[in-house]
N, C-alpha and C positions, 0 to 999 in steps of 0.2 A: 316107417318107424315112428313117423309123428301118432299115426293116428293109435296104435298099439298104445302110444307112452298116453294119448287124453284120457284112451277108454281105461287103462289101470288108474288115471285122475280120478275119472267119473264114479269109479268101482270103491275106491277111498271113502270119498265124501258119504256120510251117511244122511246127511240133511244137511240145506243149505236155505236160508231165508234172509228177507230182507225187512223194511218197516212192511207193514201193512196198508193197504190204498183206505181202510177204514178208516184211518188217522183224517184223511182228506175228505170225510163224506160231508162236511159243513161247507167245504166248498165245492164240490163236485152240486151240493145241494142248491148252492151262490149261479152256477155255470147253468143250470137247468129252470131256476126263474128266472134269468135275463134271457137265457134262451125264449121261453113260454112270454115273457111279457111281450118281447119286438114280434112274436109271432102273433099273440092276440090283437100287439097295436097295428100289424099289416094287415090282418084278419076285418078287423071293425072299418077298414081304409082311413083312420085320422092319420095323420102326414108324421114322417118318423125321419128324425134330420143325417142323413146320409153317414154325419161325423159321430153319430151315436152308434147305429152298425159297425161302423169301421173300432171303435170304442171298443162295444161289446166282443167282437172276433179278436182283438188282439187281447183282451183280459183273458178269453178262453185258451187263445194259444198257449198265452207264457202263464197262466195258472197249469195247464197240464203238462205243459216242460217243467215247471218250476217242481211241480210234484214230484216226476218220475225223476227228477237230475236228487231231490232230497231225499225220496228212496233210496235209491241205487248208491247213493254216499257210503252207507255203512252197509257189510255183508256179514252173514256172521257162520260157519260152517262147523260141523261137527263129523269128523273122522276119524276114523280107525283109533288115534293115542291121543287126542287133543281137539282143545276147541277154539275157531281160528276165529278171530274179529278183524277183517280189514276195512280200513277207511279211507275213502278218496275215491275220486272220480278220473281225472289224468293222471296226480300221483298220488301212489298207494303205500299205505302203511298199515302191515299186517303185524297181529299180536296174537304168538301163541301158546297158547295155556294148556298145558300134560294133564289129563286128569288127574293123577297122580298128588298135583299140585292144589286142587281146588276142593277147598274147607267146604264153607256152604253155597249151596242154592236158592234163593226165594224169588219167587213171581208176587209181581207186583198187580192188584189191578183195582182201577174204580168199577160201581155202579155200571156206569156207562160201558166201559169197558169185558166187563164180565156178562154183561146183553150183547156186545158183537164180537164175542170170544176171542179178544186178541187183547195184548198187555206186557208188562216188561220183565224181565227177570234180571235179577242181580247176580253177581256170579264172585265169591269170595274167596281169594288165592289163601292158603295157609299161614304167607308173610305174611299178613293182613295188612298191609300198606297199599296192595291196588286191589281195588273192585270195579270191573268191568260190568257198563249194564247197556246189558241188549235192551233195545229200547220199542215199544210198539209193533209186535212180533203177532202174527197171526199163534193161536192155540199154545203159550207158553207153556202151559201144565205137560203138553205135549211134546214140546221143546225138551223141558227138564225130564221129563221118564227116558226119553232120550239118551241124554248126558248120564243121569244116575245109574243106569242098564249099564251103560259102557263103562265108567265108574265102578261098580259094582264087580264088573267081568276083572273090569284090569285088577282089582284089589284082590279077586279071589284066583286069582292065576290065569285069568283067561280059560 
Protein backbone atom coordinates (compact mmCIF):
# COMPACT_ATOMS: atom_id res chain seq x y z
CA UNK A 1 0.00 0.00 0.00
CA UNK A 2 2.99 2.30 0.90
CA UNK A 3 4.50 2.17 -2.46
CA UNK A 4 0.93 2.76 -4.43
CA UNK A 5 0.46 5.89 -1.91
CA UNK A 6 4.60 7.46 -2.98
CA UNK A 7 3.99 6.56 -6.81
CA UNK A 8 0.29 8.78 -6.62
CA UNK A 9 3.01 11.41 -4.49
CA UNK A 10 5.45 11.18 -7.27
CA UNK A 11 2.44 11.54 -10.00
CA UNK A 12 1.36 14.95 -8.13
CA UNK A 13 4.44 16.85 -7.93
CA UNK A 14 4.92 18.39 -11.24
CA UNK A 15 8.48 19.83 -10.50
CA UNK A 16 10.37 19.86 -7.63
CA UNK A 17 13.86 22.03 -7.31
CA UNK A 18 16.12 23.10 -4.94
CA UNK A 19 19.12 26.13 -4.84
CA UNK A 20 21.35 25.59 -7.67
CA UNK A 21 25.10 24.04 -7.20
CA UNK A 22 25.87 27.20 -9.50
CA UNK A 23 25.33 29.50 -6.54
CA UNK A 24 28.53 27.51 -5.19
CA UNK A 25 30.90 27.67 -8.44
CA UNK A 26 33.30 30.37 -6.49
CA UNK A 27 33.94 27.87 -4.21
CA UNK A 28 33.81 24.75 -5.94
CA UNK A 29 36.34 27.07 -7.98
CA UNK A 30 38.35 27.75 -4.22
CA UNK A 31 38.22 23.53 -3.78
CA UNK A 32 40.06 22.93 -7.32
CA UNK A 33 43.03 25.51 -6.84
CA UNK A 34 43.95 24.25 -3.52
CA UNK A 35 43.46 21.13 -4.87
CA UNK A 36 45.99 21.90 -8.24
CA UNK A 37 48.31 24.07 -5.95
CA UNK A 38 49.30 20.86 -3.24
CA UNK A 39 49.40 18.76 -6.45
CA UNK A 40 51.87 21.14 -8.29
CA UNK A 41 53.72 21.64 -4.87
CA UNK A 42 54.10 17.55 -4.75
CA UNK A 43 54.68 17.55 -8.40
CA UNK A 44 58.01 20.06 -8.37
CA UNK A 45 59.07 17.78 -4.74
CA UNK A 46 59.46 21.36 -2.43
CA UNK A 47 58.27 19.81 0.96
CA UNK A 48 54.44 20.54 1.76
CA UNK A 49 53.96 20.49 5.69
CA UNK A 50 51.61 17.46 6.38
CA UNK A 51 49.15 20.08 8.55
CA UNK A 52 48.53 21.84 5.30
CA UNK A 53 47.13 18.67 3.58
CA UNK A 54 45.26 17.70 6.47
CA UNK A 55 44.02 21.74 6.31
CA UNK A 56 43.22 21.52 2.75
CA UNK A 57 40.91 17.99 3.02
CA UNK A 58 39.10 19.10 5.74
CA UNK A 59 38.11 22.64 3.93
CA UNK A 60 37.05 20.44 1.01
CA UNK A 61 34.95 18.12 3.25
CA UNK A 62 32.93 20.57 5.27
CA UNK A 63 32.68 23.23 2.06
CA UNK A 64 30.86 20.30 0.27
CA UNK A 65 28.73 19.32 3.22
CA UNK A 66 28.22 22.67 3.98
CA UNK A 67 26.94 23.17 0.46
CA UNK A 68 24.67 20.31 -0.06
CA UNK A 69 23.15 20.67 4.00
CA UNK A 70 22.45 24.89 2.36
CA UNK A 71 20.83 23.38 -0.76
CA UNK A 72 18.77 20.81 0.58
CA UNK A 73 17.33 23.63 3.33
CA UNK A 74 14.84 25.07 1.14
CA UNK A 75 12.60 22.80 -1.48
CA UNK A 76 10.22 24.17 -3.40
CA UNK A 77 7.41 21.90 -5.38
CA UNK A 78 4.74 22.55 -7.75
CA UNK A 79 1.66 20.21 -8.00
CA UNK A 80 -1.44 19.63 -9.20
CA UNK A 81 -3.50 23.00 -7.10
CA UNK A 82 -0.40 24.68 -5.39
CA UNK A 83 3.01 25.58 -4.75
CA UNK A 84 4.80 24.07 -1.77
CA UNK A 85 7.91 25.85 -0.15
CA UNK A 86 9.43 23.70 2.60
CA UNK A 87 12.21 24.66 4.73
CA UNK A 88 14.49 22.58 7.05
CA UNK A 89 16.53 20.01 7.16
CA UNK A 90 15.44 17.65 10.58
CA UNK A 91 12.50 19.95 11.09
CA UNK A 92 10.40 20.96 8.35
CA UNK A 93 8.06 23.60 7.75
CA UNK A 94 6.08 23.58 4.75
CA UNK A 95 4.10 26.54 3.21
CA UNK A 96 1.29 26.11 0.83
CA UNK A 97 0.17 28.54 -1.76
CA UNK A 98 -3.25 27.48 -4.07
CA UNK A 99 -2.71 28.98 -7.25
CA UNK A 100 -5.81 30.45 -7.02
CA UNK A 101 -4.14 32.58 -4.38
CA UNK A 102 -1.07 34.03 -6.06
CA UNK A 103 -1.42 37.81 -7.74
CA UNK A 104 2.11 38.05 -9.48
CA UNK A 105 5.25 36.29 -10.58
CA UNK A 106 8.65 37.82 -11.21
CA UNK A 107 12.09 36.30 -11.86
CA UNK A 108 14.64 37.88 -10.61
CA UNK A 109 18.17 37.84 -12.21
CA UNK A 110 21.75 39.50 -12.53
CA UNK A 111 24.28 39.48 -15.36
CA UNK A 112 25.99 36.81 -13.95
CA UNK A 113 23.10 34.94 -13.35
CA UNK A 114 21.28 35.12 -16.67
CA UNK A 115 25.02 33.57 -18.25
CA UNK A 116 24.44 30.37 -16.05
CA UNK A 117 20.77 30.41 -16.40
CA UNK A 118 19.53 30.00 -12.91
CA UNK A 119 17.99 33.00 -10.70
CA UNK A 120 15.24 33.87 -8.21
CA UNK A 121 11.57 34.26 -8.56
CA UNK A 122 9.40 36.18 -6.34
CA UNK A 123 5.92 34.71 -5.89
CA UNK A 124 2.98 37.43 -4.66
CA UNK A 125 -0.08 36.12 -2.58
CA UNK A 126 -3.14 38.41 -3.49
CA UNK A 127 -3.20 39.51 0.48
CA UNK A 128 -0.24 41.09 -0.48
CA UNK A 129 1.21 40.85 3.07
CA UNK A 130 3.44 37.57 2.19
CA UNK A 131 5.92 37.24 -0.71
CA UNK A 132 7.69 34.14 -0.92
CA UNK A 133 10.99 34.02 -2.94
CA UNK A 134 12.34 30.99 -4.38
CA UNK A 135 15.70 31.73 -4.14
CA UNK A 136 18.75 30.58 -6.71
CA UNK A 137 16.66 28.03 -8.79
CA UNK A 138 18.12 26.50 -11.79
CA UNK A 139 16.03 28.11 -15.31
CA UNK A 140 13.33 30.22 -13.36
CA UNK A 141 11.65 31.51 -16.68
CA UNK A 142 11.05 27.78 -16.74
CA UNK A 143 10.00 27.48 -13.24
CA UNK A 144 7.15 30.33 -13.76
CA UNK A 145 5.72 28.94 -17.38
CA UNK A 146 5.31 26.15 -15.06
CA UNK A 147 3.13 27.87 -12.34
CA UNK A 148 1.49 30.23 -14.87
CA UNK A 149 0.27 27.00 -17.25
CA UNK A 150 -1.16 25.61 -14.08
CA UNK A 151 -2.60 29.01 -13.01
CA UNK A 152 -4.02 29.55 -16.15
CA UNK A 153 -5.74 25.85 -16.32
CA UNK A 154 -7.17 26.24 -12.80
CA UNK A 155 -8.61 29.86 -13.56
CA UNK A 156 -9.99 28.55 -16.91
CA UNK A 157 -11.69 25.44 -15.37
CA UNK A 158 -9.09 23.09 -15.77
Amino acid sequence: MKSKRKEALKKRVLIKTTNSRKVYLFIYLMIIILIGVIIYIKATGRPLNSYAIKLVIGFVIASVIATELHRRYNTYEVDEGSLVHTMGILTKRSRKMDFSAISDLYVIQTLWQRMLSYGSVEVRLFSGENTTHIKNINNPSTFVDIVLSKINREIGGK
